[in-house]
N, C-alpha and C positions, 0 to 999 in steps of 0.2 A: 702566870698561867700559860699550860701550850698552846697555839692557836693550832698546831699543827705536827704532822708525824712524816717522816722520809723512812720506806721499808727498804732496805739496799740489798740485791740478788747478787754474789759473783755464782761466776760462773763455775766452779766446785762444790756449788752447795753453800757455803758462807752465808750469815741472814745476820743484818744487823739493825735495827733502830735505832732513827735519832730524833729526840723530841724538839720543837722547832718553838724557841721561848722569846729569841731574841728578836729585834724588829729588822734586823740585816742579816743575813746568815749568807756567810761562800761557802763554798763547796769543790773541792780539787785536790791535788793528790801534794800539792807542799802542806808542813804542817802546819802554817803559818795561817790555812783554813779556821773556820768556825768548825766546819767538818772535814775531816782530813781523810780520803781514800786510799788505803795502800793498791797501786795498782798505777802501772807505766802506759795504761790508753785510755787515759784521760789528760787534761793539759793542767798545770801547777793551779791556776787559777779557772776551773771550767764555767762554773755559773753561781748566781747569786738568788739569792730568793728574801724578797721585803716583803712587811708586812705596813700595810698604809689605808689608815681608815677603813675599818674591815674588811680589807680585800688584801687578799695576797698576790703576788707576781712574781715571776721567775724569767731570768736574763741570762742567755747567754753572753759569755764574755769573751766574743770573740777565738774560741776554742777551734784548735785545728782541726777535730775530728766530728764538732759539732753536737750538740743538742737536740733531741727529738720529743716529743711529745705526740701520743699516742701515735706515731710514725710520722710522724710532721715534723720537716727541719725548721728550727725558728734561726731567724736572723740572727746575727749577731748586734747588741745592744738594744734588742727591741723588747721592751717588755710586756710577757704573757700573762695575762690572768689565768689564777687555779682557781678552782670549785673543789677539789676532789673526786680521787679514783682516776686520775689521770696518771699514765705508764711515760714513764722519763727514760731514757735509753742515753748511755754518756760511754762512749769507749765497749767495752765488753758489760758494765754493770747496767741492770734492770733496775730503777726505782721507782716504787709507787707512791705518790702524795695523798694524806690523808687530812682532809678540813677536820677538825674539832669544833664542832658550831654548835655553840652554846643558845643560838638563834636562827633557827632551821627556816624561818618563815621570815628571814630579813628581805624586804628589795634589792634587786641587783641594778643599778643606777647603769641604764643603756647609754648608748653612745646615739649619735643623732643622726648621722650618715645613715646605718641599716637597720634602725629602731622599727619595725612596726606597728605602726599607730592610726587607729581605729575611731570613728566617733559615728554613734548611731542613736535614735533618738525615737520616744514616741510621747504621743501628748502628757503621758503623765510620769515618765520616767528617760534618764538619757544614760546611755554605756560610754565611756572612754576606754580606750586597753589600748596597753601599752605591750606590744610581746618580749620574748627573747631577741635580743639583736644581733646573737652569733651560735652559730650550731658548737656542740658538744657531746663527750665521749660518755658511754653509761657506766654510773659511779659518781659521775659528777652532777649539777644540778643547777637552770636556769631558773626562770620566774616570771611569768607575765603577771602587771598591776592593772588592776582595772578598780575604774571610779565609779560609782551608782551613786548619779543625783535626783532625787526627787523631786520631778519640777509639780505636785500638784498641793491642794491646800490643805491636806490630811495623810499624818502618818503612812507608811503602808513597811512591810514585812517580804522581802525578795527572798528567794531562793536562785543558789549558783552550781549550775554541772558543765561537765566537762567532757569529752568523750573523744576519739580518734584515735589513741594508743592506749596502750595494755591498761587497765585501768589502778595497779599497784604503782606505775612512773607516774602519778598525777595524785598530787594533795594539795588541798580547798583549806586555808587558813581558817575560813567562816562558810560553810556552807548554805547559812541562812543567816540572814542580817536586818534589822528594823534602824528603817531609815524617816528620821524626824521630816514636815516638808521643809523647802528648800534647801535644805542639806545635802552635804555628799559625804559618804562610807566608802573607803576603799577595801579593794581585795584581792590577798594574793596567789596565786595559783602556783604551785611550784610544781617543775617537771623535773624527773629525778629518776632515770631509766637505771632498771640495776642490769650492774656488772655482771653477766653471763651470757655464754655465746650463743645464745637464743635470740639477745638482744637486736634484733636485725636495725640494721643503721640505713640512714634515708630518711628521706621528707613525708612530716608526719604530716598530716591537715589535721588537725583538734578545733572542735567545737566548742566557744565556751558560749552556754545558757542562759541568761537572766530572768527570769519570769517573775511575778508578782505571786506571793501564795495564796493568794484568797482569790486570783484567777488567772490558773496557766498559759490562757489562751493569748494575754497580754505578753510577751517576750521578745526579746532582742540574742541572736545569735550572732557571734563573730568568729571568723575564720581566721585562722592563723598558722602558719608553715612553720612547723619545731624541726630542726635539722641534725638528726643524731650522727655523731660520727662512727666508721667500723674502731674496735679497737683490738691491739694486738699480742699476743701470750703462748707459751707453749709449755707445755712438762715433758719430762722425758725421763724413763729408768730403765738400765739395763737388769733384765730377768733374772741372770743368774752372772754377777761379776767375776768368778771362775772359768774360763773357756777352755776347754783340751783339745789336744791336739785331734783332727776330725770331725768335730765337735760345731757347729752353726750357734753365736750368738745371735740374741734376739733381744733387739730392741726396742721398746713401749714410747712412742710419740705420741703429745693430744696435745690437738688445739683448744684450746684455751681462750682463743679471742673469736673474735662477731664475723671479723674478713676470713674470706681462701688465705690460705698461709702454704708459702712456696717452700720447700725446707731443704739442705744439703747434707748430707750426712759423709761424714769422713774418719779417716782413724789416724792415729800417730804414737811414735813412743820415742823417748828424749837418743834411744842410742840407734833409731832407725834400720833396727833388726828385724821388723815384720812388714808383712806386706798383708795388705785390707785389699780382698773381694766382697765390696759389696754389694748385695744384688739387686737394690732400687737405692742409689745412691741421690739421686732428687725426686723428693715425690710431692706432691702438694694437696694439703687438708682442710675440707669444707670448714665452718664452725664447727666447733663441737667435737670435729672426728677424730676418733683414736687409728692408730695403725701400729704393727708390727713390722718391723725391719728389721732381713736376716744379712746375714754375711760370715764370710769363714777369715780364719786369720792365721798367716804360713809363716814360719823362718824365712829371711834372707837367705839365711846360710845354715842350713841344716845340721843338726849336731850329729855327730856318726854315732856316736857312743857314750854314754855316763850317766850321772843320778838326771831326772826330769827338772829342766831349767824355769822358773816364773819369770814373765816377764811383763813388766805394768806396759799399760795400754790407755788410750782415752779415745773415746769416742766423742767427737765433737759435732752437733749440730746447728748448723748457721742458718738464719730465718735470710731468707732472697727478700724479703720488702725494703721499705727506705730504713730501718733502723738496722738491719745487717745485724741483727742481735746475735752473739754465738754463746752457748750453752755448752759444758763439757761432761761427762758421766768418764768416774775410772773404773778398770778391770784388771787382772790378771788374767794372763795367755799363758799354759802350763804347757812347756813342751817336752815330749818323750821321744829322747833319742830311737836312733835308727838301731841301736844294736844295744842288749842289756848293758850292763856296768863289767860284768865279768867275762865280757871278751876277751879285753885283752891280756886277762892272764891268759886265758886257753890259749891264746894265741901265740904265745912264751914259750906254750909246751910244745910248740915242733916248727919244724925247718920251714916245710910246706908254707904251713898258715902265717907262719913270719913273710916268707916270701910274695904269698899275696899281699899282707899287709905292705911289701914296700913297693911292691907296682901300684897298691892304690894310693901309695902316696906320690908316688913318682906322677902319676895319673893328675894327682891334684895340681901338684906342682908344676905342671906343663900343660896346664891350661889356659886357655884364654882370658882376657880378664871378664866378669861377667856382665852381661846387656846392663845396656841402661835403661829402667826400670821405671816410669812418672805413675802414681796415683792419684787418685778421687783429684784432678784435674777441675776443678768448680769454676762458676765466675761471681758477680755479685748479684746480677740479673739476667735472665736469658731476652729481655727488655726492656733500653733503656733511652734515655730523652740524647739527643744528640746536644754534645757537650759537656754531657754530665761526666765523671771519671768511672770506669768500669774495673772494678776489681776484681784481679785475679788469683787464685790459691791453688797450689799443689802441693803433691807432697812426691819428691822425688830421692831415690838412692841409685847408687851404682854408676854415678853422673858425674863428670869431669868439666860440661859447663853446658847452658841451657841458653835457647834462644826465644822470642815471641813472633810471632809473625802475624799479619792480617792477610787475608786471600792471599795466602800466598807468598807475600813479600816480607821479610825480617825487618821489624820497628827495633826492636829493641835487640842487641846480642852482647855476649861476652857479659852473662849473669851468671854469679858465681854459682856454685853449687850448691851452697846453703841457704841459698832463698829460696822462699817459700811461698812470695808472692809479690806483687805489686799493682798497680793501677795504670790502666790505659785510658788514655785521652782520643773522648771519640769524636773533637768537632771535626774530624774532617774525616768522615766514615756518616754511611745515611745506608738503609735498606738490612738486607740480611748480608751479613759478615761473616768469616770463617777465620776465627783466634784460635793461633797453634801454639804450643807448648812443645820445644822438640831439644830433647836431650841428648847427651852426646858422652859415651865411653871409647875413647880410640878411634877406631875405624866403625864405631857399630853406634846407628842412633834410635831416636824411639821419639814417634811423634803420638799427639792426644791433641783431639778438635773439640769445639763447644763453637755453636751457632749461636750467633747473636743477633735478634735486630735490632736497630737504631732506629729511633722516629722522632721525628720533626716534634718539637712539645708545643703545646698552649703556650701561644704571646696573650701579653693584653687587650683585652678586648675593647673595640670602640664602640660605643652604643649608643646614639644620638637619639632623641626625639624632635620634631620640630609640629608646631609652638612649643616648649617645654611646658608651656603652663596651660589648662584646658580652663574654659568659661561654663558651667552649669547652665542647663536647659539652653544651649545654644549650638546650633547647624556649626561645625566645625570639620577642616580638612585636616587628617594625621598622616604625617610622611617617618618613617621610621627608618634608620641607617646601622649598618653595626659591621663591623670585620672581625675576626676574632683569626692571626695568623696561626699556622697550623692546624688549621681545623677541616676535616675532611665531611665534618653534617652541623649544620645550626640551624636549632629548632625554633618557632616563638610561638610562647604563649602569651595569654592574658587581652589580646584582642576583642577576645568575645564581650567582653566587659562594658568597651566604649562603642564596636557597632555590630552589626549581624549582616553583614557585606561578608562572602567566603572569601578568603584569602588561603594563600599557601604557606602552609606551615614546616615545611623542611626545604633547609637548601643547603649552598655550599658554604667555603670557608667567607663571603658575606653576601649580602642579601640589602634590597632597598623594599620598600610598601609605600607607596605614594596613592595618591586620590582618594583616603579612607576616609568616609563620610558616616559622623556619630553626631549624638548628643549626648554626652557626659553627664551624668546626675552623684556618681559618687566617684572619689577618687579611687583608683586601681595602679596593679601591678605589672609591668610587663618583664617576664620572665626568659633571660636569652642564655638557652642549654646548646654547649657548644663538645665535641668530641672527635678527637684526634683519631691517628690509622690503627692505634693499637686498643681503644677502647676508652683511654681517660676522658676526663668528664669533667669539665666546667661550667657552671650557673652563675647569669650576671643578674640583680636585679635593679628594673629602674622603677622609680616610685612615680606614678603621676599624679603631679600636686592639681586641685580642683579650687578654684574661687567663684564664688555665686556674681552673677549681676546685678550693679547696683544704679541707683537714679536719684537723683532731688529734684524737689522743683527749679522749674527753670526762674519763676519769679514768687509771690510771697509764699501761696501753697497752691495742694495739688487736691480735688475734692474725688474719695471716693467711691461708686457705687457698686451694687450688688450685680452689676451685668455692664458687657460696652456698648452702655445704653444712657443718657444723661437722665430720661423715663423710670431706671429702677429710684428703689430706694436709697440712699446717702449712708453707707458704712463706715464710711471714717474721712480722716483729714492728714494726709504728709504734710508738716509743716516746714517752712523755709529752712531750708541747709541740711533737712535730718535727710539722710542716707537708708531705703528701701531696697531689700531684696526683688528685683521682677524675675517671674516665674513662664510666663508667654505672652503671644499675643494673639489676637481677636485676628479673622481671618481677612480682616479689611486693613488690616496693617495702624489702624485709625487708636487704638485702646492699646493699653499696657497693664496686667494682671500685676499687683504689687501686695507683698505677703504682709499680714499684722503681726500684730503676738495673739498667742493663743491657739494659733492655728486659723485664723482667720485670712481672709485675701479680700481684695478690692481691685475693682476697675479705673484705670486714672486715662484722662486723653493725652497718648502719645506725647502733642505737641507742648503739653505743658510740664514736661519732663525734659532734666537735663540728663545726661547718661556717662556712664567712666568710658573711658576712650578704648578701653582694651578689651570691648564686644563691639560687634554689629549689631544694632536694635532691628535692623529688618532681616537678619538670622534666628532671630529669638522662634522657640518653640512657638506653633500657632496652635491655637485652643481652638477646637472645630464646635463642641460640646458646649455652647456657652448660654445661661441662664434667657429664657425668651421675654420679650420685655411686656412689663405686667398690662392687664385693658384699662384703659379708663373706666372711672367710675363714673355709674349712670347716674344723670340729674335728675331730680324729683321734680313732678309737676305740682306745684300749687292746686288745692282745690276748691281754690274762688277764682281759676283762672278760665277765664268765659269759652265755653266752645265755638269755634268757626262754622260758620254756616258757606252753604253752598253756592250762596247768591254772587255772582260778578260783580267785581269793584272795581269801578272804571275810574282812573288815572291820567292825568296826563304826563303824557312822556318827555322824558327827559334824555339829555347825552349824559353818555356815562361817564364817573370820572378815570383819570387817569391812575394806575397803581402802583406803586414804591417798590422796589425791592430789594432788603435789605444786603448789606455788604459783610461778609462772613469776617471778624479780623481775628488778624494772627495770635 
């Protein structure tokens, strides 16, 4: 059975299917593939795609021209997970990956590193959830798990919502579920954004719900950041594939994907007889947008006279993002000579008209040779990462040899005349640049510019926290560090979590916070968005892991009461070695608040507490609010016991004795 389908684009129109059955499949243009490409820009062997415990992955295999996935270059040898609806780009061909999931509502088994993981809790019920651990492209589909255990002594009946994006990318495996006591029912929520350029990509927050249905008021909410990616596509058809001479074709572009899409549009024909004025040769498209693009299309070389010549044409449009996708549409360019068919007989019939005819040739004949000629001049980006390779395309005639230059200075020369193009290497270029393209017929040349800027890219970013690890309910200092090279603004969030001290949230390429003074009660996110001179955008997160404070008796047990008071009532007993959560302390530093089960708490003295070494006990939260200690109870008088009369009773005096007082021990 398929688990899988590969839709293959060339760029002629070509559509082909291939159903994906086996558990290794290559893919590359020898026939020695599983799937074999006719097509020379791609590498013999370009990528592999396994299938391994229901989950599929796809490997570039070290290919010259590279692998993309929804415009994202993948490594070479690293293996990607697919979902589907994911857009593959290999050489000039488009392919789409299609899951066949016979089990829509599977778990997607996270990785641990950037798992998002949740635990919330009330007396009679506790949420676990597990989110998505990598963002994805719509078409494709993630899956947060979440666990509902019922910690109470009777049944009960949960209901599960969901809410923060469109509410059709979001399906509840069980939307309500009866959970036995002590028990746990999982469930799965799958996020499943469709394929259309409405789709907007970016960071979702989604709510997931839990309530009890026989009372809503009981519920636990958890937040979660789904990270859709943009994805990218275009159509395009020439109006009327006929064009005459005079005549404006017009071209039909739509975007098709979620991103702005940069486009180039150009023309060519195999015997480079026409010359393409187009008149918005780069234009760039919201989502969604369609646009018309005109341009006229001329002879090189004019025909004087005879039947009207066809000549095929292709208008080709290359997408500017990282995949450089190029798409092709053909036409015919019908041209009608300069003079009917039956001139030159007329021309036969006398002296005269012979004679002009042989001054116009004598006229042709002694001419110079003609200019040289460059068009639709493009590059691959009019913005790109310094280092990267900047490709360049023309299309020139009338050209004897061609040179490249940057501001000015010749990099490259003595390119023959039948290139068409090639790549410039920009590490040693930064700022805005001036790539020339300058041709040359004889004594006569012809130059073409395209401005290019180069900017410094996103290094890896450093991100420290220091303690890495925070202490629950405890007075704690946070120093936070990060650099991220390249980077012209770094933002941070997720501070407000652990104290409500203002801090500054924008700065430069890094930034320190030192002195932050919190107390952590749940573990949180800190989110460090960092962005370069031309607008790209990086997001690092660090997770802050949280551990409670713990204590045993210092010697056999610890006696609990209901206040830090020895006066209240006796609630329970820490016995030797067992290990208690403390929660605060009493404001004389003397008592220490230690949690039961149940929800219950107790007062223990300090001093008969041992504690883990990795808090300060006289940090700990102080409890100002604490239980007042109860009155004694009034004694009863007996009622045979004699009343006192008023009379004096004289005594003799005595020295008083001496009084004890006792010695407090440790």
């Amino acid at each position: 059975m398929a688990y899988g389908r590969l839709d293959v684009f060339w760029p002629d129109g070509m559509f082909k299917t291939f159903p994906l059955v086996e558990n290794s499949v290559s893919v590359g243009r020898s026939s020695g593939n599983s799937i074999a490409l006719e097509t020379t820009t791609i590498s013999r062997y370009h990528f592999s795609i396994t299938y391994d415990n229901q989950q599929v992955y796809l490997t570039d295999l070290d290919s010259a021209n590279g692998t993309f996935i929804d415009g994202v270059r993948l490594k070479g040898n690293e293996p990607r997970a697919l979902y589907g609806g994911e857009e593959i780009q290999v050489g000039h061909l488009r392919i789409i990956y299609h899951h066949i999931d016979e089990m829509p509502t599977q778990p997607i088994t996270p990785t641990d590193d950037t798992t998002q993981r949740i635990e919330m809790e009330l007396p009679t019920f506790r949420l676990d959830v597990i989110g998505p651990d990598e963002a994805f492209s719509p078409g494709a589909h993630m899956a947060a798990e979440l666990a509902i255990t019922n910690t109470s002594e009777t049944p009960q009946r949960y209901r599960i919502e969901a809410s923060g994006m469109p509410a059709e990318w979001i399906r509840i495996d069980r939307s309500e579920l009866h959970v036995d006591p002590k028990d746990t029912a999982p469930v799965l929520v799958n996020f499943r954004p469709i394929r259309r350029s409405d789709s907007r990509p970016g960071n979702y927050t989604v709510v997931l719900k839990v309530s009890l249905k026989d009372n809503p008021e009981a519920k636990l909410e958890a937040s979660l950041v789904v990270r859709i990616l943009p994805f990218n596509g275009f159509g395009m058809a020439l109006e009327n594939r006929r064009v005459h001479s005079g005549d404006r074709f017009r071209l039909h572009v739509h975007n098709q994907g979620s991103a702005n899409l940069p486009l180039t549009v150009s023309g060519r024909d195999s015997a480079n007889a026409l010359r393409y004025n187009i008149l918005a040769p780069q234009v760039s498209l919201a989502p969604g947008q369609r646009l018309v693009i005109q341009g006229e299309i001329k002879p090189t070389k004019p025909a004087l006279f005879g039947k009207p010549r066809i000549h095929p044409f292709d208008l080709q449009v290359r997408s500017n993002d990282a995949a450089h996708f190029l798409a092709v549409v053909r036409g015919q360019f019908i041209e009608k000579p300069m003079l009917p068919a039956w001139m030159p007989f007329a021309l036969a019939g006398g002296m005269v008209v012979l004679g002009v005819f042989l001054v116009l040739i004598l006229t042709a004949l002694l001419q110079p040779p003609p200019p040289p000629f460059i068009a639709d001049f493009s590059v691959g980006s009019t913005q790109i990462a310094q280092g990267e390779p900047l490709s360049l395309n023309w299309i020139a005639t009338d050209v004897s040899d061609l040179t490249v230059s940057v501001n000015g200075t010749p990099v490259m020369t003595n390119i023959g005349a039948q290139t068409s193009g090639l790549s410039l290497d920009t590490t040693d270029y930064s700022g805005s640049v001036v790539v020339s393209v300058i041709g040359a017929n004889g004594n006569q040349q012809v130059a073409v510019d395209q401005l290019v800027y180069v900017y410094k890219p996103l290094g890896e970013p450093v991100f420290t926290v220091d303690p890495p690890q925070l202490v629950r309910y405890v007075v704690q200092n946070l120093t936070v560090n990060w650099s991220v090279p390249g980077a012209v603004t770094t933002r941070l969030s997720g501070l407000e979590t652990f104290s409500n001290l203002p801090v500054e949230t924008t700065y430069g390429m890094e930034g320190t916070i030192t002195g932050l003074v919190g107390i952590p009660s749940a573990a949180f996110t800190l989110t460090l968005y960092a962005e370069d001179e031309v607008g790209n955008a990086r997001e690092t997160l660090l997770e802050m892991p949280i551990i409670n404070p713990e204590c045993r008796p210092a010697g056999e047990s610890v006696t609990l009461y209901g206040g830090p008071d020895g006066r209240h009532q006796v609630v329970g007993t820490v016995p030797s070695q067992a290990f208690v959560v403390v929660d605060a302390q009493d404001s004389s530093g003397q008592w220490l608040r230690a949690q039961l089960p149940g929800g219950l708490s107790g007062w223990g003295v300090r001093a008969e507490f041992s504690c883990a070494p990795n808090f300060n006990v006289a940090d700990l939260l102080k409890e100002l609010s604490v239980p007042t200690v109860p009155p004694p109870s009034p004694t009863p008088i007996p009622s045979n016991t004699p009343v006192p009369t008023n009379t004096p009773i004289s005594s003799p005096t005595t020295a008083p004795r001496p009084v004890t007082t006792p010695t407090a021990s440790g």
